[in-house]
DODREN-691063 format. One record per residue (C-alpha): residue number from 1; residue in one letter; y, x, z negated. Coordinates in pm, whole numbers. Layout:
# DODREN-691063
     i   aa        y        x        z
   NUM    A        Y        X        Z
...
//
This chain:
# DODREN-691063
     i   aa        y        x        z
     1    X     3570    -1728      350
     2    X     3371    -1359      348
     3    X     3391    -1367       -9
     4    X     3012    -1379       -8
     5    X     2971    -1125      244
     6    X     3229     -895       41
     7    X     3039     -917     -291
     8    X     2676     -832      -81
     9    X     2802     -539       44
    10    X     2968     -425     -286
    11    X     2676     -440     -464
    12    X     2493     -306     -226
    13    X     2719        9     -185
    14    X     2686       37     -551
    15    X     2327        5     -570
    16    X     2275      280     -302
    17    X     2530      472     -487
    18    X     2417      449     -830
    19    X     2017      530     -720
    20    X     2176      857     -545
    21    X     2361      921     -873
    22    X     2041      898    -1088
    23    X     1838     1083     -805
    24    X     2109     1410     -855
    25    X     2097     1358    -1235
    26    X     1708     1353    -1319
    27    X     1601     1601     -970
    28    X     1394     1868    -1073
    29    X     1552     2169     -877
    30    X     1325     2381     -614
    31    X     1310     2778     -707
    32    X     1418     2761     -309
    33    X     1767     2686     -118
    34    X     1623     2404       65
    35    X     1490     2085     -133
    36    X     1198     1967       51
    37    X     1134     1568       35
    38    X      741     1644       17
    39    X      618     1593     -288
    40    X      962     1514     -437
    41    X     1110     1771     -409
    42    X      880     2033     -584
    43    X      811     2378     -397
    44    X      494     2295     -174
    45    X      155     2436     -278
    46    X       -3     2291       95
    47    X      123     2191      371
    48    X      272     1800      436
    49    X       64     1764      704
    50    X     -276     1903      584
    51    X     -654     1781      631
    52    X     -815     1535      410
    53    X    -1212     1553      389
    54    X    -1448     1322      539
    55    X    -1539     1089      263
    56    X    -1193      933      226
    57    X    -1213      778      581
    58    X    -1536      569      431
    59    X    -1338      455      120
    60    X    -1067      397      292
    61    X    -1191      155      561
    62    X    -1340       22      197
    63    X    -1017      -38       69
    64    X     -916     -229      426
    65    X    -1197     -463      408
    66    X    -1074     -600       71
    67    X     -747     -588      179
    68    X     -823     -799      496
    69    X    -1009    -1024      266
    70    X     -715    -1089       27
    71    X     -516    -1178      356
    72    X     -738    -1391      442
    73    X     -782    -1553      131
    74    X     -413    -1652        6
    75    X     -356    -1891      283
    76    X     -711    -2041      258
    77    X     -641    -2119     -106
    78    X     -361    -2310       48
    79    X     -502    -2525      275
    80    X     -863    -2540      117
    81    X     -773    -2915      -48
    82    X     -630    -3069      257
    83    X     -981    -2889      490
    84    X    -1224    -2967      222
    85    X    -1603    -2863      284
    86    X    -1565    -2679      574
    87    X    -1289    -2426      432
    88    X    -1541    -2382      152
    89    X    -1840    -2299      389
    90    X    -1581    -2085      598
    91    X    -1501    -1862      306
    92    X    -1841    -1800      232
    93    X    -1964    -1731      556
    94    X    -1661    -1486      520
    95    X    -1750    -1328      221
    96    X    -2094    -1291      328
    97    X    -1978    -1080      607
    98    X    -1769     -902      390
    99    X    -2059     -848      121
   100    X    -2242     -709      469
   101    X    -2004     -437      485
   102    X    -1981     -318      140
   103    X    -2360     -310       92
   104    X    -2330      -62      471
   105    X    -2059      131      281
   106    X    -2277      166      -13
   107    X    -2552      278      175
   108    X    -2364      510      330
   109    X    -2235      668        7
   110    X    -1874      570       66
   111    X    -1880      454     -283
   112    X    -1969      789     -448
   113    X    -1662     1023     -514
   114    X    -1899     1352     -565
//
């Protein structure tokens, strides 16, 4: 009746097991007594918490607009047959928008990584 159940936990137990295994066997040890689980392990050269600069806030809102636009864009593809024109004329008012942005984040040098 749990036989299902049984087997899911087994290999799960196993799989945990087995990726703790390989983690001890291919670790590259720290020079220190305590194994830190920034940057994998390795001794720190900064600290975990340390500041980035300015520009990556640009690309990264960059990044989120195309993001948002891929979300927005799967279930479209979806339903674009069954909504005909108006889905169409949707997505490209989208885009547009979209296009908007970029050309701001352009302008604003968000796209230059000097």
């Amino acid at each position: 009746m749990y036989a299902g159940l049984m087997w899911t936990l087994l290999v799960a137990v196993v799989g945990i097991a087995s990726a703790y295994g390989a983690h001890r066997l291919t670790a590259v040890s720290a020079t220190t007594l305590i194994s830190l689980p920034f940057q994998s392990g390795w001794v720190p050269e900064e600290h975990a918490l340390s500041r980035y600069h300015v520009r990556w806030y640009l690309a990264t809102l960059v990044f989120l607009a195309f993001d948002v636009e891929m979300l927005f864009m799967y279930p479209w593809a979806v339903v674009v047959v069954k909504m005909g024109a108006t889905a169409v004329i949707e997505m490209f008012l989208f885009l547009a928008a979209l296009l908007v942005a970029v050309l701001w984040a352009w302008r604003e040098g968000a796209l230059r990584w000097t």
